[in-house]
VMD Tcl script that draws the C-alpha trace (Angstrom):
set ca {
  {101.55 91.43 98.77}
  {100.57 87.99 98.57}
  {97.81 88.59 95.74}
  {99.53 89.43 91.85}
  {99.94 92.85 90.81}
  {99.99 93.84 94.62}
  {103.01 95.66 96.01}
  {104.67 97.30 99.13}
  {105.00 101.28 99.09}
  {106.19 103.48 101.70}
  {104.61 101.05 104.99}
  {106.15 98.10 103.63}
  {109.94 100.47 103.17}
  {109.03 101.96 107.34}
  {108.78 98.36 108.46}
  {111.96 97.15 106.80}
  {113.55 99.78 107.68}
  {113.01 98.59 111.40}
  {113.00 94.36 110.49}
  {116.71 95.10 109.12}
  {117.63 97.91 111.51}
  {118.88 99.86 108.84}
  {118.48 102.88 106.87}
  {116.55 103.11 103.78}
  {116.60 106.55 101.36}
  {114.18 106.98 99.10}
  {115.11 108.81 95.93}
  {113.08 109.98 92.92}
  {114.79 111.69 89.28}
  {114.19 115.09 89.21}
  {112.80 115.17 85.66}
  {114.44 119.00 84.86}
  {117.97 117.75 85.81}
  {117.94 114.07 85.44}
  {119.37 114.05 88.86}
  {118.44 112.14 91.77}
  {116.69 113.79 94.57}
  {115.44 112.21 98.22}
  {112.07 112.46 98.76}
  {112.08 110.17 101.94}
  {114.14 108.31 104.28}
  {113.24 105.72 107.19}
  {114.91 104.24 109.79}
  {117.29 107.65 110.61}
  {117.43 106.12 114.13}
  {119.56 103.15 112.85}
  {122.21 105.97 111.91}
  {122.89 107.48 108.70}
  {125.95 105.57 106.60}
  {125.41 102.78 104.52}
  {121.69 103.33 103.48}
  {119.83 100.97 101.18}
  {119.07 103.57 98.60}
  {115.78 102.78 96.62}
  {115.02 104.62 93.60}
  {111.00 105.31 93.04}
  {109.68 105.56 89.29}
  {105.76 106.12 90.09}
  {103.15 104.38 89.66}
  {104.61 101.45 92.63}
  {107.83 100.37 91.04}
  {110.88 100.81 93.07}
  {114.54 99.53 91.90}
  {117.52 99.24 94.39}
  {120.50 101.75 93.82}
  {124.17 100.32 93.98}
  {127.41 102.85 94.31}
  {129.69 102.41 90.27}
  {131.50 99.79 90.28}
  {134.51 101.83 89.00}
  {134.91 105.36 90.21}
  {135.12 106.19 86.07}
  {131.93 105.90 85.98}
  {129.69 109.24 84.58}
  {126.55 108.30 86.45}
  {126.34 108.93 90.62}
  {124.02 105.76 90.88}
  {123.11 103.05 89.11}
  {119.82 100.36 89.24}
  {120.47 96.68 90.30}
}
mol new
graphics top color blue
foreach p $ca { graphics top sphere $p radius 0.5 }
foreach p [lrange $ca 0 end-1] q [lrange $ca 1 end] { graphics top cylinder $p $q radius 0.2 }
display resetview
């Protein structure tokens, strides 16, 4: 990660998962529904509530998910 155009994947989300002691779910949109669907989670030793949810696009590029701000909201998820 210390070279451009390098990232972290899936090692880099197991380790932090286990540096923060924390959760971390993994979700991908399921291109029939536009829903979001997990397709990993680390750290499940750490418990359960209050993941860091992480939303994979392909191709490397990951964006952190955040709860609505307002429970109006249409949308389950949104990026930060």
């Amino acid at each position: 990660m210390r070279q451009p155009h390098i990232w972290g994947g899936e090692p880099e989300l197991l380790m932090y998962s286990h540096f923060l002691q924390t959760p971390i779910t993994l979700y991908t949109r399921d291109k029939n529904s536009g829903t979001l669907k997990i397709i990993s989670e680390y750290g499940q030793e750490y418990g359960k509530e209050n993941p860091i949810r992480v939303l994979y696009h392909g191709y490397g590029h990951y964006d952190v998910l955040t709860s609505p701000v307002s429970s109006a909201s249409s949308k389950p998820w949104k990026k930060r």
